[in-house]
C-alpha positions as CSV (number, residue, x, y, z in Angstrom):
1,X,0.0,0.0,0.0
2,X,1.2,3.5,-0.8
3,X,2.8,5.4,2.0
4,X,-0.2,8.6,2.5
5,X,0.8,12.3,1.9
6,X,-1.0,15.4,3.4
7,X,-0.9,17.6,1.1
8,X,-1.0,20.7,2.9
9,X,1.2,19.9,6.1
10,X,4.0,17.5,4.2
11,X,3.8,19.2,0.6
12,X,2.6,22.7,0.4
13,X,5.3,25.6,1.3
14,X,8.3,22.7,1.3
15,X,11.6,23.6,0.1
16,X,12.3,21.8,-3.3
17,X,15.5,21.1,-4.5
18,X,17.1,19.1,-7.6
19,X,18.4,15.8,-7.9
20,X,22.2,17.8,-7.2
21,X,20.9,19.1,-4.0
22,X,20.0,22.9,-5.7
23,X,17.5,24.5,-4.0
24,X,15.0,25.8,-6.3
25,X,11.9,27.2,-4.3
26,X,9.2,26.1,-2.3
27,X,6.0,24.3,-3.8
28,X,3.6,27.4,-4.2
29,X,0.9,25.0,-5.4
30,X,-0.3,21.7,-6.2
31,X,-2.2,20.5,-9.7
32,X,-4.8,18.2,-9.1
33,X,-5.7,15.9,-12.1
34,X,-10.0,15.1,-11.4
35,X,-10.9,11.6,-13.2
36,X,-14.6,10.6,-13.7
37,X,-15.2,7.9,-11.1
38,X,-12.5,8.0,-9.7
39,X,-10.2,10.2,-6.7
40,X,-8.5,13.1,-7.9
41,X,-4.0,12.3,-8.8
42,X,-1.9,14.7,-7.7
43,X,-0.4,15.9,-11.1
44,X,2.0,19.4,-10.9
45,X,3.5,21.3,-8.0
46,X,3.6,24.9,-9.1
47,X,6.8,26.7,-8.2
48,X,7.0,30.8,-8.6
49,X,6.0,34.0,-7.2
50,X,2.6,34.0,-9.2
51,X,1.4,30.5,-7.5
52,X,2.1,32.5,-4.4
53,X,0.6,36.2,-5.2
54,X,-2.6,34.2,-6.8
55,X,-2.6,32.1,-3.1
56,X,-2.7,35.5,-1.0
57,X,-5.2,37.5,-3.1
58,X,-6.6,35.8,-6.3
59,X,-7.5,39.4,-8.2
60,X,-4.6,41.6,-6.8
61,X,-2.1,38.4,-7.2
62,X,-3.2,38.4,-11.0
63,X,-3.0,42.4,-11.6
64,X,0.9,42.2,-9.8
65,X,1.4,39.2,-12.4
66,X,0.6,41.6,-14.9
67,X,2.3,44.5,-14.3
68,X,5.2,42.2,-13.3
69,X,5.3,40.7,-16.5
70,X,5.5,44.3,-18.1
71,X,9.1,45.4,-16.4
72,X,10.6,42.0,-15.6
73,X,13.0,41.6,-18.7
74,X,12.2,37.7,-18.1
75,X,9.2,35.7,-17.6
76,X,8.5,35.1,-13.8
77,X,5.6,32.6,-14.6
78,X,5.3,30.0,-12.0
79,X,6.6,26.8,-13.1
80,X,4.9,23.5,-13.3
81,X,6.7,20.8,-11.9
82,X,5.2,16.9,-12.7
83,X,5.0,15.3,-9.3
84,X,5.4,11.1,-10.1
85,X,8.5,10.6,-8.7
86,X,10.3,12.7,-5.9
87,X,11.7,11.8,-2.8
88,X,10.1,13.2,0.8
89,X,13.3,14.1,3.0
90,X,11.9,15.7,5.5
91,X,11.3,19.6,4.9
92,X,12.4,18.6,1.3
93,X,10.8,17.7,-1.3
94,X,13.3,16.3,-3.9
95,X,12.3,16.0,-7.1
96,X,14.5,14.3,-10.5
97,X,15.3,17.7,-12.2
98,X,18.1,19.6,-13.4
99,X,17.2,23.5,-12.0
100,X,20.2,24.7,-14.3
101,X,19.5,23.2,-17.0
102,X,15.2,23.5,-17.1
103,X,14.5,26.9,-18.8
104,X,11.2,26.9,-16.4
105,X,12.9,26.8,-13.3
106,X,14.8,30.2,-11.8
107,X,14.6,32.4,-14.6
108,X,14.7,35.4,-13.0
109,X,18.1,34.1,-10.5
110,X,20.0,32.9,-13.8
111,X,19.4,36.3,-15.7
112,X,20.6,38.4,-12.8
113,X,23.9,36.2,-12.8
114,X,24.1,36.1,-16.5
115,X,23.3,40.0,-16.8
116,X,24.4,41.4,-13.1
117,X,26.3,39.5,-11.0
118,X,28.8,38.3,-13.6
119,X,30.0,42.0,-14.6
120,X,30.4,42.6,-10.8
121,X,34.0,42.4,-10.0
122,X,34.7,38.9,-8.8
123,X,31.0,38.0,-10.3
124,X,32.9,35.0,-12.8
125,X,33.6,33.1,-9.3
């Protein structure tokens, strides 16, 4: 039998981080899948800012995604995560990805280091 998961007290707001140990966020939200006849599957977690503005205030979190979207030079659309195999360390959630190398996750991070930090003197380190 499948170990059972709370969603809200062991998922929701955990620290995720890549298969190299790279933290990449907390899980913002989860996806549920709904099947006719049968329980709902747990299908994304939703990492970014939006998941988290949308969670606080639904209308206001979807105006600041807007105007946010205007100025940010990048897109800081929440990122969906599929959620079939992770592991559940404690106040991790580890889940098999590669945060460097997925164009969804940290955008906003990598171009500040590819477009700030790096022409800051010792920024190449």
């Amino acid at each position: 039998m499948a170990e059972k998961l709370d969603l809200a007290r062991d998922v929701l707001d955990k620290l995720v981080v890549d298969r190299g140990g790279r933290e990449f966020g907390r899980v913002d939200g989860v996806l549920l899948h709904l099947r006719q006849g049968k329980p709902p599957r747990v299908g994304e977690i939703e990492v970014g800012t939006y998941t988290v503005l949308r969670r606080i205030n639904r209308p206001m979190g979807e105006r600041l995604a807007r105007v946010i979207e205007r100025l940010s030079p990048v897109s800081l659309a929440s990122a969906q995560v599929r959620f079939e195999r992770f592991d559940h360390k404690g106040d991790r959630i580890v889940m098999p990805v590669n945060a460097e190398q997925d164009e969804r996750l940290m955008p906003g991070e990598k171009w500040l280091r590819e477009h700030i930090v790096k022409k800051l003197p010792g920024g190449n380190k």
